[in-house]
N, C-alpha and C positions, 0 to 999 in steps of 0.2 A: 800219488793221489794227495790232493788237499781238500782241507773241509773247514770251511768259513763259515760264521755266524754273525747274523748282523742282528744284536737286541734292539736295535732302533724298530726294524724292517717286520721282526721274527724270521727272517728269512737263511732258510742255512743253503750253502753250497757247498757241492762235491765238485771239486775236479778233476777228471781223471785225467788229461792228457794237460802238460806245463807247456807245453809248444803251442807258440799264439800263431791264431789261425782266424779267418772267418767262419762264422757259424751262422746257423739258421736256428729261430727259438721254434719249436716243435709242442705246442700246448697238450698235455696227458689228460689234463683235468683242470680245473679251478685250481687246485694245488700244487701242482706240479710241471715245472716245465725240464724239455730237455733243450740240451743246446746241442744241435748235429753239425758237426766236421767235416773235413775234406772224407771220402770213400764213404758217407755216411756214418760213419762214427757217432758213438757218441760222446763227446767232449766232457761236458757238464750236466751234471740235475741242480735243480732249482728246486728249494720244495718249502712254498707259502705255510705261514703261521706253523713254524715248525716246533715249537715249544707243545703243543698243542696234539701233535703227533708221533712225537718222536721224546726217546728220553733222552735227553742231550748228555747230561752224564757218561754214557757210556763209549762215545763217539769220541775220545781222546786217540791222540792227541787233538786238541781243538784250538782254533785260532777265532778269537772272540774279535769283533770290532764294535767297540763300546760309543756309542753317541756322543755326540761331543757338546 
């Protein structure tokens, strides 16, 4: 699993499966999207204004991608 954060975006990402694939974006809510896989998997979550949500802190290791 990886977990990405983009300060630009506020947008954090999980992803569970590293094998690239087609996905379909699957909306949960204004906040949340999944990304579904091959057999219906789920791939990835997406999850808007995550700072806001979530305490980032605790979600280490974290791979930050800072605004350029």
């Amino acid at each position: 699993m990886q977990i990405l954060y983009d300060d630009r975006q506020d947008l954090l990402y999980l992803r569970l499966e590293e094998r690239p694939q087609e996905v379909i974006n699957r909306r949960l809510n204004d906040d949340v999207v999944l990304d579904i896989g091959e057999d219906d998997r789920i791939v990835g979550i997406e999850i808007l204004d995550a700072s806001q949500r979530l305490n980032l802190s605790e979600l280490l290791p974290i791979q930050y991608r800072q605004a350029s």
